[in-house]
C-alpha positions in Angstrom: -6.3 -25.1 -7.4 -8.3 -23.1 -9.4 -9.1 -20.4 -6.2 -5.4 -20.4 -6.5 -5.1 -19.4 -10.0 -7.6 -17.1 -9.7 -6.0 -14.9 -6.8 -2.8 -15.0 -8.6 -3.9 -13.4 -11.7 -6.0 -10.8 -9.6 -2.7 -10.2 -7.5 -0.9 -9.7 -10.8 -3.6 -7.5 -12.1 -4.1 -6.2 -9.0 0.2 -4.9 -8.2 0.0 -3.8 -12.4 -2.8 -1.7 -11.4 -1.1 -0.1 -8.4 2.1 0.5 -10.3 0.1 2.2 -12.5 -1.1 4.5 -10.2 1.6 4.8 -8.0 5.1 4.8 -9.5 4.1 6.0 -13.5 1.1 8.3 -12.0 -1.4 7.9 -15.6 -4.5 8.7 -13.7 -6.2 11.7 -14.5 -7.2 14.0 -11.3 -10.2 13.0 -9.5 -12.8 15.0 -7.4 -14.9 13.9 -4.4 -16.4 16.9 -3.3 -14.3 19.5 -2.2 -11.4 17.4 -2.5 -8.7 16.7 -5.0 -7.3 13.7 -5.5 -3.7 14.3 -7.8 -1.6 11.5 -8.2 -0.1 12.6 -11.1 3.1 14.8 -11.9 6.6 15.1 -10.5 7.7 15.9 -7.5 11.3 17.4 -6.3 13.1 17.9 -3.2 15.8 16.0 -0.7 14.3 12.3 0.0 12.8 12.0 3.6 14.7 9.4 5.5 13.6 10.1 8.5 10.7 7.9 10.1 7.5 9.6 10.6 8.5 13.3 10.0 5.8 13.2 7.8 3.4 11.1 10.0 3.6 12.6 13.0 2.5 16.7 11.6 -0.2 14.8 9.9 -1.4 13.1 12.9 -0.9 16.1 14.8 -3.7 17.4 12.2 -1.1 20.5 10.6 -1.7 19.6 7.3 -5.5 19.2 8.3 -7.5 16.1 8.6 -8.5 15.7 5.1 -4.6 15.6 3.6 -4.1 13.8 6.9 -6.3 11.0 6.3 -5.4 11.0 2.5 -2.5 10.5 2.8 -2.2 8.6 5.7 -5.2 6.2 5.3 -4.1 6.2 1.4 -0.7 5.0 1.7 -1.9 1.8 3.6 -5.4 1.0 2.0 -3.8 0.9 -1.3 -1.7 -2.0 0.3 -4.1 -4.2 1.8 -5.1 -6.3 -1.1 -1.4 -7.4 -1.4 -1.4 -8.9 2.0 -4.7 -10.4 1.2 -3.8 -11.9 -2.5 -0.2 -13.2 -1.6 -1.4 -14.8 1.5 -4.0 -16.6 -0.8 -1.4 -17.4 -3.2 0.8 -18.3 -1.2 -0.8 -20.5 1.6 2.5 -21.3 3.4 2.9 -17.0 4.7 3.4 -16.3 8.2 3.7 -13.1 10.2 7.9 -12.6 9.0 7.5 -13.5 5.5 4.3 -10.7 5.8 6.8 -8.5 7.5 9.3 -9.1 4.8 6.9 -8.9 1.9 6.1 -5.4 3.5 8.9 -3.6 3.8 9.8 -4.9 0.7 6.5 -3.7 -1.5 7.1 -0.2 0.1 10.8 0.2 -0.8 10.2 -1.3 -3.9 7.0 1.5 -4.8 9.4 4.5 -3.6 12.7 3.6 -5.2 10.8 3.0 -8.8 9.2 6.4 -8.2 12.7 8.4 -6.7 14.5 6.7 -9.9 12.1 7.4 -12.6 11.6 11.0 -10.7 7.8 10.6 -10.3 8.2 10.9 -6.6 10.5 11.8 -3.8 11.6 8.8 -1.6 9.9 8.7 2.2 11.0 6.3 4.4 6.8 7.0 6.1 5.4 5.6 2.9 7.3 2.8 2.9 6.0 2.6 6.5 2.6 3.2 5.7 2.5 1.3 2.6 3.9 -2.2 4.9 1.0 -1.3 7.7 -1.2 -2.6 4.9 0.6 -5.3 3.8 0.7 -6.5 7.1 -3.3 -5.5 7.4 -3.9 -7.5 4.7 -2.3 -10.3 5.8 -3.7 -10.4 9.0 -7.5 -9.8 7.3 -6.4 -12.9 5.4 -5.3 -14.9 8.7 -8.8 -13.3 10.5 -11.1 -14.9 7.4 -9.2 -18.0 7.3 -9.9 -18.8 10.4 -13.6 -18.0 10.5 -14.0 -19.9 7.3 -11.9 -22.8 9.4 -14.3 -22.6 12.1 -17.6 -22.8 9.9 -16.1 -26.2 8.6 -16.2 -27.4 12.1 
């Protein structure tokens, strides 16, 4: 019960955090090496509805592999730990609920963003941004069971 407590008010801390940084953008600029790392300002233009005509030039490498991997590797990593915490919180989560709670956190993260005007809606964030839900969840399902088997 109280591992249970605990992963819920990380989770909450955890999805404040990400809203922070995602959808209202009040982090200042950060530099790792040559790169840039902006997640702040506005961005205009028709919404991308479309799945992965962003994705696919990235992973085609015409952007370049460094905004490739950004934003590729970006959009899911910053997901993971949801998949994790809810499964935690949640100990009754199976693969469709995941899948659910997936496309769900994604379209959730881009509408806030296309209707506050912080961010253009893309149907391959909301693709990349389930991927790791679904990573997490399966991380959660992978540990679970190693710690099931120790018990053993």
């Amino acid at each position: 019960m109280k591992y249970r407590l605990l992963f819920t008010i990380i989770l909450i801390a955890y999805c404040a955090a990400l809203i922070e940084v995602l959808v209202f953008k009040d982090v200042p600029p950060i530099r790792i090496g040559p790169v840039m790392l902006n997640f702040g300002g506005t961005h205009e233009g028709p919404p991308n509805l479309i799945p992965f005509r962003t994705i696919l030039p990235y992973l085609h490498g015409e952007q370049g592999s460094v905004i490739a991997g950004i934003n590729l590797i970006g959009n899911i990593i910053l997901l993971v730990p949801i998949g994790f915490l809810v499964s935690f919180v949640y100990r009754n989560m199976n693969w469709k609920k995941s899948f659910a709670l997936a496309f769900a956190t994604g379209l959730v993260i881009e509408l806030m963003q296309a209707m506050l005007r912080v961010g253009i809606f893309d149907i391959d964030d909301v693709i990349l941004n389930g991927l790791g839900v679904l990573i997490g969840y399966l991380l959660f399902r992978v540990f679970s069971r190693m710690e099931f088997d120790e018990k053993q």
